[in-house]
C-alpha positions in Angstrom: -3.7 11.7 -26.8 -4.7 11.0 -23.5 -7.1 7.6 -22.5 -10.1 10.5 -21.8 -8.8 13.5 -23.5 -10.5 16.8 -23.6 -10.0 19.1 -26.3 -11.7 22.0 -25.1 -9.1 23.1 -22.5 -5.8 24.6 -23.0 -3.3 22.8 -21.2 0.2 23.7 -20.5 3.3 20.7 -21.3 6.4 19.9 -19.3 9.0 17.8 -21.2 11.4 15.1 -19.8 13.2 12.2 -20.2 11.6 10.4 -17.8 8.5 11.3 -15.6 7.7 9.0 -12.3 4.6 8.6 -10.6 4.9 8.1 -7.1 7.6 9.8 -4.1 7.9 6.6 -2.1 10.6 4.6 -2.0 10.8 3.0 -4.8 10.5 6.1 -7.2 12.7 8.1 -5.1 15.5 5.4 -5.3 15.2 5.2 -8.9 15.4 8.9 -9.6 18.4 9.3 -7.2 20.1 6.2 -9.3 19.4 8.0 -12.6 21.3 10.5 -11.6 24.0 9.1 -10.2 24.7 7.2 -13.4 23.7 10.0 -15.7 23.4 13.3 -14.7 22.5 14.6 -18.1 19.0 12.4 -18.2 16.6 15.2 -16.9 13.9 13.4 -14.6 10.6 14.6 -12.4 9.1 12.9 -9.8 5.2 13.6 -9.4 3.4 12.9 -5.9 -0.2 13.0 -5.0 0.2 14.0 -1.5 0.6 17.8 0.1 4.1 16.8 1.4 6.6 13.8 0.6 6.1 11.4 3.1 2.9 12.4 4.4 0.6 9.4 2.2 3.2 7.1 2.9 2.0 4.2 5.8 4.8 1.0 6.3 5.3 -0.8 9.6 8.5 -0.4 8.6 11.8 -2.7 9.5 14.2 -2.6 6.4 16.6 -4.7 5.5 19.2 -2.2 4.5 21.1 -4.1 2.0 19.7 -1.9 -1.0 20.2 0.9 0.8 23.8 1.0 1.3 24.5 0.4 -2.4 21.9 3.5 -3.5 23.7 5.9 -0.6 26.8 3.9 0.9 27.4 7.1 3.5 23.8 7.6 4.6 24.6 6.6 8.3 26.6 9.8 8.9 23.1 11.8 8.5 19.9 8.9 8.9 16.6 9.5 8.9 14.8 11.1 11.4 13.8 7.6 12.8 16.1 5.0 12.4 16.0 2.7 15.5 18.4 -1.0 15.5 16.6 -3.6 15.7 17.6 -5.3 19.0 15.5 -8.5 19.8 12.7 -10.0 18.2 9.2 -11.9 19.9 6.7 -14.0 17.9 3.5 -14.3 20.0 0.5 -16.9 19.4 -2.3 -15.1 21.1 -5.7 -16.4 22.0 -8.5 -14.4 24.1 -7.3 -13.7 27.5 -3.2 -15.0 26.9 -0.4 -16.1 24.7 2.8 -17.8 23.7 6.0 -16.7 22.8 6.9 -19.1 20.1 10.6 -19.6 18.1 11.3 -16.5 15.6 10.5 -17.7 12.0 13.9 -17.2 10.2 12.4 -15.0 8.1 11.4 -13.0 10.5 15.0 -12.2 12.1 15.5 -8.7 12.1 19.5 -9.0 13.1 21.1 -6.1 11.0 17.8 -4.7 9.7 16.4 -1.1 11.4 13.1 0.3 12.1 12.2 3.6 10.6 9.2 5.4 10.0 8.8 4.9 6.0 6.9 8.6 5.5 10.0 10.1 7.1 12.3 8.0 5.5 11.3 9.5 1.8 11.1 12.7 2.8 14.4 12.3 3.9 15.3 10.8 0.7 13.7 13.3 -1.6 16.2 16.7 -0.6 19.1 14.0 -2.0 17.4 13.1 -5.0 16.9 17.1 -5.7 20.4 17.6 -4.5 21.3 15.7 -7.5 18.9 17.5 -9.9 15.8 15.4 -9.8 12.6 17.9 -9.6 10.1 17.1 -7.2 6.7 17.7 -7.5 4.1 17.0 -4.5 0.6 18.2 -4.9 0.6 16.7 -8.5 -1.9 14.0 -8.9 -1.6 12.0 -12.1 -4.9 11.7 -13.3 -4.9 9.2 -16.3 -1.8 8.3 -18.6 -0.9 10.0 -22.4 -0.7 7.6 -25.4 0.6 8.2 -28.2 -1.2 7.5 -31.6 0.0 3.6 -32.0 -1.0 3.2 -27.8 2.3 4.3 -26.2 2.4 5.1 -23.4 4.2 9.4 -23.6 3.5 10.7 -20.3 0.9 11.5 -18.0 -2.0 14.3 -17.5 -2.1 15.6 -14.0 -5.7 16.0 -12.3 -7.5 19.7 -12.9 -7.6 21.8 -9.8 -10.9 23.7 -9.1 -13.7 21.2 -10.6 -16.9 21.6 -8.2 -18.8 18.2 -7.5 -21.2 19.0 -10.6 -18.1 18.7 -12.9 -18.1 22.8 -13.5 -15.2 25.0 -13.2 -14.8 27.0 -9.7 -13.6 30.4 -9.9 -10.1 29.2 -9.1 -9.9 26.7 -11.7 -6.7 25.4 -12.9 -6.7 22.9 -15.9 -3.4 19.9 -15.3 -0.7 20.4 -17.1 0.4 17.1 -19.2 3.9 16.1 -18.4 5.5 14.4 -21.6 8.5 11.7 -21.1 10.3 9.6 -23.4 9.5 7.0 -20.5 7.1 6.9 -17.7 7.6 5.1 -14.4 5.0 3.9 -12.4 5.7 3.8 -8.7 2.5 4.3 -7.1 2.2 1.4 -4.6 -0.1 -1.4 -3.9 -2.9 -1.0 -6.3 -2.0 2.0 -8.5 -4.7 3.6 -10.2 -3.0 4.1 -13.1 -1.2 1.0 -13.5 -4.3 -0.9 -13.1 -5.4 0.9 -16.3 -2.3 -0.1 -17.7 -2.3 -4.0 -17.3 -5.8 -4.0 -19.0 -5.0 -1.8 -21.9 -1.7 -4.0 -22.3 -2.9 -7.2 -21.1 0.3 -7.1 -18.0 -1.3 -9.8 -16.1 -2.0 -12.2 -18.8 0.8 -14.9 -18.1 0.5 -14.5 -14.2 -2.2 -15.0 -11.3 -4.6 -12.2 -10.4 -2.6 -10.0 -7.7 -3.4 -10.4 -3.8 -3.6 -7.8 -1.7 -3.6 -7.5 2.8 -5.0 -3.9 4.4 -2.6 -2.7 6.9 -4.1 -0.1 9.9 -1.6 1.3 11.5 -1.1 3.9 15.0 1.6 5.9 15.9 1.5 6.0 19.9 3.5 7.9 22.9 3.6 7.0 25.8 5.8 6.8 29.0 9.4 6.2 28.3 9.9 3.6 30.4 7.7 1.2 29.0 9.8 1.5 25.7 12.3 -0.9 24.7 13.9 1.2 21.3 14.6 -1.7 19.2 12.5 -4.5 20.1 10.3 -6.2 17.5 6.9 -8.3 18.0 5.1 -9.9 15.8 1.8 -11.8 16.4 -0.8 -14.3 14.9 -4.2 -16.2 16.4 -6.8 -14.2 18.3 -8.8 -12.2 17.2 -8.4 -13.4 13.8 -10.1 -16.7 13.0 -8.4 -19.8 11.4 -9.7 -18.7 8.2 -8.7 -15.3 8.2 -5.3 -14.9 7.3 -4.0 -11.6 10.4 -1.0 -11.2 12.4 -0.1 -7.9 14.2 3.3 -6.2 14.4 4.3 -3.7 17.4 8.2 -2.0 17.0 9.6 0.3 19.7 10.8 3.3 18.5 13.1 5.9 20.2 11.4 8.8 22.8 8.9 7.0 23.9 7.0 6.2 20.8 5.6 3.0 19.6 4.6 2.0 16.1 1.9 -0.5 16.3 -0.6 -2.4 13.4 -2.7 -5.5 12.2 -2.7 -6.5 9.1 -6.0 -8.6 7.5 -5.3 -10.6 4.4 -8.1 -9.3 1.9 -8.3 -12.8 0.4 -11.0 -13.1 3.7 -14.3 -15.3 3.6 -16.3 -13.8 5.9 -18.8 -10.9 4.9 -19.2 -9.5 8.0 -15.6 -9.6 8.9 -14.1 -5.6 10.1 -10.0 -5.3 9.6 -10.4 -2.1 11.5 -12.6 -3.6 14.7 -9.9 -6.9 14.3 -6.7 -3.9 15.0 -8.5 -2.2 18.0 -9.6 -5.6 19.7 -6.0 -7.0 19.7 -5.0 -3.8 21.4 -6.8 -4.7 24.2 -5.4 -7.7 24.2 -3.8 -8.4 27.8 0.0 -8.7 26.4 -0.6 -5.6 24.6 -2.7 -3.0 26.2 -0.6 -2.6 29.2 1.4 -1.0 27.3 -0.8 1.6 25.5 -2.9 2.5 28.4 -2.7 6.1 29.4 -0.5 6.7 26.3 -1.9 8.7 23.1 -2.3 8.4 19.7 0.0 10.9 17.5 -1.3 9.2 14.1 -3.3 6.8 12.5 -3.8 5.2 9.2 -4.2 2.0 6.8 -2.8 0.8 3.5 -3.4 -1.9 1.1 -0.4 -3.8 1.0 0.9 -6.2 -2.1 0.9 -9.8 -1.3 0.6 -12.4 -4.7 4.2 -12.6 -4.8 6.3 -14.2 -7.8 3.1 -15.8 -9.3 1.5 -12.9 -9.1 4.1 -10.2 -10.8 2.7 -9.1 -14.2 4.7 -8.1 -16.8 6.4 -4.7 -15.5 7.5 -3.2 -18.8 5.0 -1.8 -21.7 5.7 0.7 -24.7 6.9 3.8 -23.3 6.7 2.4 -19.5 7.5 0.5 -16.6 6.1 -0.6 -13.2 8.5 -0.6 -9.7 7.8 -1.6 -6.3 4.3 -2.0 -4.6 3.4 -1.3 -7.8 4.7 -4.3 -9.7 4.2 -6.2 -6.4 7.7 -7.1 -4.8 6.9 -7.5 -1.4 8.3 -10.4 0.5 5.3 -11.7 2.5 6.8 -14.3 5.2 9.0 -11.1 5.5 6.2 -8.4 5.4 9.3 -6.9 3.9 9.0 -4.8 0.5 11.3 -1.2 1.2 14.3 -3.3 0.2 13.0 -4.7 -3.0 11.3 -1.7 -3.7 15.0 0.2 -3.5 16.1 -2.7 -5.4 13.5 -2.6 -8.2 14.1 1.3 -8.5 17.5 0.9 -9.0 17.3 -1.8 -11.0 15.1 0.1 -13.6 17.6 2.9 -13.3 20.3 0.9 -14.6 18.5 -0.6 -17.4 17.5 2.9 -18.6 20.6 4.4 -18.8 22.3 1.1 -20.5 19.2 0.8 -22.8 19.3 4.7 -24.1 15.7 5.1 -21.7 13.8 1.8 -23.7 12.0 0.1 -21.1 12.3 -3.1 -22.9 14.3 -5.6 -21.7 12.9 -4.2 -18.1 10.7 -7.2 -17.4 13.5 -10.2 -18.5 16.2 -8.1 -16.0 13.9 -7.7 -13.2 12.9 -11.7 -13.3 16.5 -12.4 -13.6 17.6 -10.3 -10.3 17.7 -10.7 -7.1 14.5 -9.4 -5.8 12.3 -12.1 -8.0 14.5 -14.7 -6.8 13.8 -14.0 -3.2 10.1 -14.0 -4.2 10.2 -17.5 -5.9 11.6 -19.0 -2.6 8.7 -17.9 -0.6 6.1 -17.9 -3.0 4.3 -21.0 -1.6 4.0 -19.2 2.0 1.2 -17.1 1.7 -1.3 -19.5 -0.7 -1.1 -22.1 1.7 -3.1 -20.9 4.5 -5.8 -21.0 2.2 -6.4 -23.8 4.0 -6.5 -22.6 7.4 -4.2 -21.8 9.9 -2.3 -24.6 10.8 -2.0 -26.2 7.4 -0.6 -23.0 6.7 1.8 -22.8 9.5 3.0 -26.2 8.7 3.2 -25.4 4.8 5.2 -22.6 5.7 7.9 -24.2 7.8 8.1 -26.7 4.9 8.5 -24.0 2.1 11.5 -22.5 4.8 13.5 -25.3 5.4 13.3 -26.5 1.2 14.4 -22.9 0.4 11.6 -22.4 -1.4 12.4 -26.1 -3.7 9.0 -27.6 -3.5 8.1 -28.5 -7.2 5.2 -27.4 -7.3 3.6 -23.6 -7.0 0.1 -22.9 -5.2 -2.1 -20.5 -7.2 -4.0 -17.0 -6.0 -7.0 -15.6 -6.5 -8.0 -12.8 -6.7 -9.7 -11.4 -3.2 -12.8 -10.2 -4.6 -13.8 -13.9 -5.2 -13.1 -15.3 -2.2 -16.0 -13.1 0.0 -18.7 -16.2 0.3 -22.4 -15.1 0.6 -24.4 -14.5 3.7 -26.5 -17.5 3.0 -23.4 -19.7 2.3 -20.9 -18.1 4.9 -19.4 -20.0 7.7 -20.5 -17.7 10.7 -16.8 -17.4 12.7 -17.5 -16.9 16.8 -15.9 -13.4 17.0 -15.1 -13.7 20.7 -14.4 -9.9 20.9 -13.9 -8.5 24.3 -15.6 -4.7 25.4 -12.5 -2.4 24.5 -11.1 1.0 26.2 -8.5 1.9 24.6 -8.8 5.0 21.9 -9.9 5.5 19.0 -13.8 4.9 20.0 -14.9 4.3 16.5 -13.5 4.5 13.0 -14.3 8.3 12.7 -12.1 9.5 15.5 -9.5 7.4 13.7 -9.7 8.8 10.5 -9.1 12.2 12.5 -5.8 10.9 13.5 -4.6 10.1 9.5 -5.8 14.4 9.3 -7.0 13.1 5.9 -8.2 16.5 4.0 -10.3 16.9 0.8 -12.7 19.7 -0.5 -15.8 18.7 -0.3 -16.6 20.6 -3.3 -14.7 18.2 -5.6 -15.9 15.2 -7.8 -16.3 12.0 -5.5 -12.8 10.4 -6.5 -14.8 6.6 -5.3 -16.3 5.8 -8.8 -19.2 3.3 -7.9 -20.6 2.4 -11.6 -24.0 1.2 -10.7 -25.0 2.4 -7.2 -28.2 0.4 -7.6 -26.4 -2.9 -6.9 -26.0 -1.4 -3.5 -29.5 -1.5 -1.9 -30.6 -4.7 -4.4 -28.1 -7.0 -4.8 -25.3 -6.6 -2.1 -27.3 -6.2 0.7 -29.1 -9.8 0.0 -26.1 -11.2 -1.1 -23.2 -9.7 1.1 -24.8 -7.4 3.2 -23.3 -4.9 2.1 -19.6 -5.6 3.1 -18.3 -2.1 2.0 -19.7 -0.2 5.0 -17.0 -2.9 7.1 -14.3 -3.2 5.2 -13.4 0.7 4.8 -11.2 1.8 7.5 -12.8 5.1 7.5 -16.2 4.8 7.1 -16.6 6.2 3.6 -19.1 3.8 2.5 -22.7 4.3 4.1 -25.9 2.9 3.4 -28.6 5.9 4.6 -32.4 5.2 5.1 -34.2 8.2 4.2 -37.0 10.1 2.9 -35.8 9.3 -0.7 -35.4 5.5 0.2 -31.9 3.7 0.9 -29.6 4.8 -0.9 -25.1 4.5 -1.1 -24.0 7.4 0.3 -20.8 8.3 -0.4 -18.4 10.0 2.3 -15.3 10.6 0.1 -13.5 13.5 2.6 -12.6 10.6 5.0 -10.9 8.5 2.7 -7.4 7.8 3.8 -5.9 6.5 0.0 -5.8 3.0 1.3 -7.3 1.3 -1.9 -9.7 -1.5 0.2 -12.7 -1.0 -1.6 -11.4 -1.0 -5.3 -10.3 -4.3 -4.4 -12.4 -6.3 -2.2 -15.5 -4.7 -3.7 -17.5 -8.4 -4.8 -18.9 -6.9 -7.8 -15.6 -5.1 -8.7 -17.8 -2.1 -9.6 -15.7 0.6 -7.6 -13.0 2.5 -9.2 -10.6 4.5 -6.6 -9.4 7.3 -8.5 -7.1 10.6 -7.8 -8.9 13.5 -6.1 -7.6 16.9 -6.2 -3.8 17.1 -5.8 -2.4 17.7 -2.2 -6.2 16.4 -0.8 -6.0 12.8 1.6 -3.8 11.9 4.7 -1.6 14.0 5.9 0.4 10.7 8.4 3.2 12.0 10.8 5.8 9.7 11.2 3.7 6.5 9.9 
């Protein structure tokens, strides 16, 4: 039976072996590696979005170690963009300058590439279906199947055709339920189903609650010249404070095009605090707008993006399933790596399938025991220690860098939602932000670069279980921090006949997940809309 089930509609099964949620890396790689090691094991791969690729948002530079094992011949025919990394700059802005300071080791890209990670899978997926793994995009999993003693036997994909008032449209479509002796979650930082999962199962018992960063992120062309395919910068300092944990990363691509982003630790104090204003006032920083101006924007987005590390992983196996990548939370933060361990992870889980007769058990001990968790257990102190404000941090991490990681002792996370401090409490940061001219004006004419699409028409997919906390509560407490944090403006508080009120505005959402986990009262659910609706990203 399914968590919600409905008996009343007639729904139409697919069997497998094994079902996957999620086209990014990670599920991708493990599908592929299934094959390769058993063709016989019949797999699909379900993905929310219209198109592969196009919900998928990464800075990206991979490290391409993985990569090579999964398809040892994939430089004779790359992916669309696949640029060398050439030279690498770490910058310490403040206001009106900055300083190029040595390259954390960490941060040495020698070797590595930059792609863009959207084009990257949908590179990736014709190979996987070359090798008989069915691909599905448009297919949003809507909650998880359970068998009678709580497996977990596949998922139920989301109805098509449900108007906002929960009735049946003309064209309505009930989801079919895809069965699987195993199901594998890949769905990336902050998986909706997967965060069902570690409830019902208890996942995260034994570790510390999961932290997350939001990455924004523009595609931009401009003049050739001003492009230098290969080069790397990364930034910290202005305009974040010393509390807020931000750094910036710009890459230069090939033909003129440069990927550029900021990324805001969610574990932030400050109510007031906007990740999206933080992005566009460090473009108009003096060592980077230079190079933007008179350029254009081909694409824009944001992302949550998995940061608790090796204290943080939960347990990544369950009855019936298993959790990969983002997902399970692999990233390497000093890094702001987590493609490779993602490929890693996939194939990984591959392996232990096809020697284990498709039992995830055993999953979890194998994964802890590989490589990817001991990279995460060397760095694991990195993050947690700026806690305590910048340079404590910075010192803390050049300490963790040179021990390898050896330091006896391992700091603890919390989880984001806790750290918000109240307006009456709240340290008020001087935001010396500077009148800015580059585009996008305001969030709105970003969210119209992401070309994010959903029916109106459609049950809001933002679950807010008691909006009343919103006008009462929050706004004397936080002030409402929901109608900053949101990249793209979803969240609203509207003064009108009827009184203030939430107001919801769920066809801008871009899937990036903020909300479900920032939220202070932890009383907002993100949940699938309608298959093939959000973000439709080019090259992000």
């Amino acid at each position: 039976m399914s968590e919600h089930a409905q008996t009343d509609v007639e729904r139409d099964v697919m069997e497998y072996d094994v079902v996957t949620v999620g086209a990014g890396p990670a599920g991708l790689a493990f599908a592929i590696r299934l094959k390769q090691l058993n063709p016989e094991i019949s797999v699909c791969v379900i993905e929310k979005a219209s198109t592969i690729g196009a919900q998928i948002l990464s800075g990206a530079v991979i490290e391409t170690g993985p990569l090579d094992k999964l398809l040892p011949q994939w430089r004779d025919n790359p992916p669309p963009i696949c640029v060398p990394a050439t030279e690498d700059e770490f910058w310490l802005l403040t206001k009106t300058g900055g300083r190029k300071l040595p390259v954390p080791p960490g941060m040495n890209n020698h070797g590595n590439v930059i792609v863009s990670l959207g084009a990257m899978c949908a590179w990736l997926a014709p190979q996987a279906e070359a090798l008989g793994v069915e691909i599905y995009p448009g297919f949003a999993a809507a909650e998880t199947l359970h068998a009678e003693d709580g497996s977990v036997v596949g998922v139920r994909i989301g109805d098509m055709g449900v108007a906002k008032d929960g009735s049946h449209k003309p064209g309505f479509t009930a989801g079919i339920d895809i069965r699987a002796k195993v199901t594998v979650l890949a769905e990336g930082a902050r998986g909706h189903l997967t965060k069902r999962l570690v409830q019902k199962f208890q996942l995260d018992k034994d570790s510390d609650p999961q932290g997350y960063s939001i990455g924004i992120k523009e595609l931009w062309q401009v003049p050739e010249d001003r492009v230098t395919p290969g080069k790397i910068v990364h930034s910290f300092g202005w305009p974040a404070d010393s509390h807020t944990y931000g750094g910036s990363f710009l890459y230069h691509l090939d033909k003129g095009r440069i990927a550029l982003g900021y990324v805001s630790g969610l574990d932030y104090r400050d109510p007031d605090y906007k990740p999206w204003e933080a992005f566009q006032q460090w473009k108009n920083h003096p060592m980077v707008k230079p190079l933007l101006e008179g350029g254009s924007i081909v694409s824009a987005g944001a992302r949550a993006i998995v940061t608790g590390g090796w204290q943080s992983l939960p347990k990544v196996e369950m009855p019936g399933a298993l959790l990969i990548g983002d997902t399970a939370g692999l990233l390497n933060v000093p890094k702001i790596k987590g493609t490779h361990q993602a490929i890693r992870s996939g194939m990984l889980a591959a392996e232990h399938l096809v020697a284990s007769q498709l039992s995830p058990a055993g999953f979890d001990a194998k994964l802890r025991a590989s490589d990817a968790m001991a990279e995460l257990k060397k760095v694991r102190n990195v993050k947690p220690g700026f806690k305590r404000g910048l340079w404590f941090g910075m010192l803390n991490a050049a300490w963790e860098t040179v021990t390898g990681g050896a330091s006896p002792w391992t700091l603890k996370n919390k989880a984001d939602w806790s750290s918000l401090q109240k307006l009456s409490d709240a340290e008020k940061p001087k935001r010396d932000y500077v009148d800015r001219t580059l585009a996008p004006r305001d969030r709105l004419a970003g969210v119209y670069f992401a070309a994010t699409e959903h029916d109106e028409d459609q049950p809001v997919h933002l679950k807010v279980r008691d909006t009343s906390v919103c006008v009462t509560r929050c706004a004397e407490e936080y002030g409402n921090p929901c109608t900053k944090f949101c990249p793209a403006g979803v969240y609203e508080i509207v003064d009108d006949e009827a009184g203030k009120r939430l107001q919801i505005n769920a066809a801008n959402c871009v899937h990036c997940k903020t909300c479900d986990i920032k939220d202070p009262y932890q009383i907002i659910d993100w949940v699938t809309p309608e298959g093939g609706s959000g973000p439709n990203y080019q090259n992000l």
